[in-house]
C-alpha positions as CSV (number, residue, x, y, z in Angstrom):
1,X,4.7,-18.5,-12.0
2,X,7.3,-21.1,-12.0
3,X,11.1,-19.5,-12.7
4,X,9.8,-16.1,-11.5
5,X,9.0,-17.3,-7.9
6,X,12.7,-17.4,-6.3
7,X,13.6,-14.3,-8.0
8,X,13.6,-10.5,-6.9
9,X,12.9,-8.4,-9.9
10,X,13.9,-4.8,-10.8
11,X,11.6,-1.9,-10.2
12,X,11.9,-1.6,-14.1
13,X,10.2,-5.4,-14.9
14,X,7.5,-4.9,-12.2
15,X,6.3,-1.7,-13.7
16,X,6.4,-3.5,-17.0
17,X,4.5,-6.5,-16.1
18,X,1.8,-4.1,-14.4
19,X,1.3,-2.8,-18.0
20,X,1.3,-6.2,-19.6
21,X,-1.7,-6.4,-16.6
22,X,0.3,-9.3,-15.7
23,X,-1.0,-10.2,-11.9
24,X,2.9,-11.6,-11.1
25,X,3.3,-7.5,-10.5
26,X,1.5,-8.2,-7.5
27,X,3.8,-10.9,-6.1
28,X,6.8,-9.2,-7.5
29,X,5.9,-6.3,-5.4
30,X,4.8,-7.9,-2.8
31,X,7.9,-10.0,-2.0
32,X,10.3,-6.7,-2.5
33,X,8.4,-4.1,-0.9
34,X,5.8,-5.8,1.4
35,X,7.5,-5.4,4.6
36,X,8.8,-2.1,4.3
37,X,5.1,-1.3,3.2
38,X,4.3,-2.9,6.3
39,X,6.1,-1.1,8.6
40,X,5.2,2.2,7.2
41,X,1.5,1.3,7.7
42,X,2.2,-0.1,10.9
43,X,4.5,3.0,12.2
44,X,0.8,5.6,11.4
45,X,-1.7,3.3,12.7
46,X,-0.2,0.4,15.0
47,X,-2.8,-2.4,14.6
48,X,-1.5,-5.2,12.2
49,X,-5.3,-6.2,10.6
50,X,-5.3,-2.3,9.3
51,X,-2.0,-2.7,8.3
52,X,-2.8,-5.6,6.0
53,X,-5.7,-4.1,4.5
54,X,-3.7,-0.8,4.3
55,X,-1.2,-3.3,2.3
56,X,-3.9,-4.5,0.2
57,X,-5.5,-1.3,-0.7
58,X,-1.7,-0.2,-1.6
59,X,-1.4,-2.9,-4.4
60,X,-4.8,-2.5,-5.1
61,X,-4.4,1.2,-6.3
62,X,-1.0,0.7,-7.5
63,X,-2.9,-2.0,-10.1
64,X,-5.7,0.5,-11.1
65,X,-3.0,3.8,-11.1
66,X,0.1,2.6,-12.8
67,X,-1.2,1.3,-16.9
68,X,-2.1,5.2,-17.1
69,X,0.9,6.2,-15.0
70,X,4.9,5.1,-15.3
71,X,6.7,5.5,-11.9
72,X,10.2,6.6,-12.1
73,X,11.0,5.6,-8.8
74,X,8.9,2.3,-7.8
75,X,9.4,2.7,-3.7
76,X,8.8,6.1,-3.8
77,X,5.1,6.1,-5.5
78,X,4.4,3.0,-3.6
79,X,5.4,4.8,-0.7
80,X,3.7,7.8,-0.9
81,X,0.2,5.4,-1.6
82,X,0.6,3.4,1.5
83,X,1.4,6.6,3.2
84,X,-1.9,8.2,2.6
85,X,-3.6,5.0,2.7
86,X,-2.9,4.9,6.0
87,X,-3.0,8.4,7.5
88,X,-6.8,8.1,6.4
89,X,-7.3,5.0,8.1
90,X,-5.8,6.9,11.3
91,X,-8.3,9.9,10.9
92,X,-10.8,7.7,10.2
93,X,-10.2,5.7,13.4
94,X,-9.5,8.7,15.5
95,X,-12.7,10.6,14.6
96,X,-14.5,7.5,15.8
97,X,-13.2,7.9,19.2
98,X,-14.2,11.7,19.9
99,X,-16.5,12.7,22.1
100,X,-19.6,14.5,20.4
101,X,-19.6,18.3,21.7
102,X,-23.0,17.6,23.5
103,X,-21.9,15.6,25.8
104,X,-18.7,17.1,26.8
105,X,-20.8,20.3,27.5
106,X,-23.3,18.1,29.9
């Protein structure tokens, strides 16, 4: 990594190291949008383990969606991924805690 480490890149490098595949996008990303990634997870669901697989998952598509795909505005496609991310983790929790019809009518 070395000179890279200590330094916040621009939306336009990080984008271009995703296409070079280079996995410093990751870290780059990471270190300049990881909280506020965070905190968007963490404002829909509330528990901090969903949150950082929420987080994960974000990078994780952003890695398999952006080679094909050239965000204009970084925060705002990473945003809208962790967004959705997360509001299905939240349905996904919340369906778990209904009460089946059959019993409610018992």
């Amino acid at each position: 990594m070395g000179k890279k480490e200590g330094k916040i890149l621009s939306d336009e490098k990080i984008v271009e190291l995703y296409f070079a595949r280079d996995e410093v996008a990751l870290d780059a990303t990471d270190k300049k949008y990881g909280k506020y990634l965070y905190t968007i997870a963490y404002n829909i669901i509330h528990d901090a383990l969903d949150c950082e697989e929420c987080l994960n998952d974000t990078y994780l598509n952003t890695w398999n969606s952006v080679p094909p795909q050239r965000p204009r505005a970084l925060q705002t496609f990473l945003t809208k991924i962790m967004r959705n991310i997360a509001i299905d983790k939240y349905r996904k929790a919340s369906a778990s805690r209904r009460v089946p019809s059959e019993l409610v009518t018992s």
